[in-house]
C-alpha positions in Angstrom: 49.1 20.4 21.2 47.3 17.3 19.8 46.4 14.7 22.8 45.5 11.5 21.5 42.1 9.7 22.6 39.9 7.3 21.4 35.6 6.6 20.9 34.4 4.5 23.2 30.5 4.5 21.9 28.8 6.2 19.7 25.7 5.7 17.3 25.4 2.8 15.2 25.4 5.0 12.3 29.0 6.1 12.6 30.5 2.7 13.0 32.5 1.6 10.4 32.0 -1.7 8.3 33.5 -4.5 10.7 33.0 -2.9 14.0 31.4 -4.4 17.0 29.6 -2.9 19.7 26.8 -3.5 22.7 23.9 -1.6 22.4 23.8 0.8 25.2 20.3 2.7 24.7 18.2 3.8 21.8 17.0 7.2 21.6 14.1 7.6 19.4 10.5 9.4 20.3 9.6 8.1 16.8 7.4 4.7 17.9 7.7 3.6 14.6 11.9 3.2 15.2 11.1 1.5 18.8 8.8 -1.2 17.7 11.2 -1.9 14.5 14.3 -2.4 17.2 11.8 -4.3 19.4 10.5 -6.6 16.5 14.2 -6.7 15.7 15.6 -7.8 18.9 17.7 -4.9 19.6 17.6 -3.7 23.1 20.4 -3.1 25.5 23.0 -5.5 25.9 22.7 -6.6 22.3 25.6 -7.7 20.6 26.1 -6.1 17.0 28.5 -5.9 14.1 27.8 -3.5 11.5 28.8 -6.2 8.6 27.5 -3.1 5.6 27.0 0.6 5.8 26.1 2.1 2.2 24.0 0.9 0.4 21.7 -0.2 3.1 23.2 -1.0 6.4 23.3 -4.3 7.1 24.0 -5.7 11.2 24.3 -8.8 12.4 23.0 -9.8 15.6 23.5 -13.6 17.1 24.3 -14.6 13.3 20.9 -13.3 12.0 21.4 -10.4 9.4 19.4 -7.3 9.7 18.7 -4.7 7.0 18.7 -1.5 8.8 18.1 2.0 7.6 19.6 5.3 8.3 17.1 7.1 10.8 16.9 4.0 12.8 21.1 3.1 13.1 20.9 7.1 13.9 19.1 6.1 17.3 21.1 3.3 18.6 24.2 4.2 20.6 26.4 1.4 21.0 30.0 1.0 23.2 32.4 -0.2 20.9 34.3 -3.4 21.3 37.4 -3.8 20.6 
């Protein structure tokens, strides 16, 4: 029997072109990745749309676009906004 149900967060990485979501934590023991999303200004309660997703992911955060690649959108789990 197939019971309905619905993504409440996930990584950036899956979200879908359009999407929205607040960054919940980043999970990376690379340091490289942490001072990117630092120089960035990604950190919890960020706000984020994933505007682009192939060929390069593109987010924006408080109308600034961000060029963002794979490994790095891999390690930041956001909750979805509807």
């Amino acid at each position: 029997m197939y019971t309905p149900f619905s993504i409440i967060g996930c990584s950036l990485e899956l979200l879908k072109p359009g999407e929205r979501g607040i960054v919940i934590f980043s999970k990376s023991q690379d340091e490289t990745i942490r001072r990117k999303l630092i120089l960035m200004g990604i950190s919890s309660g960020t706000n984020i749309t994933l505007e682009q997703a192939f060929p390069a992911g593109i987010i924006k955060r408080d109308n600034i676009y961000l060029t963002i690649d794979r490994e790095t959108a891999r390690a930041i789990y956001v909750r979805i906004i509807n």
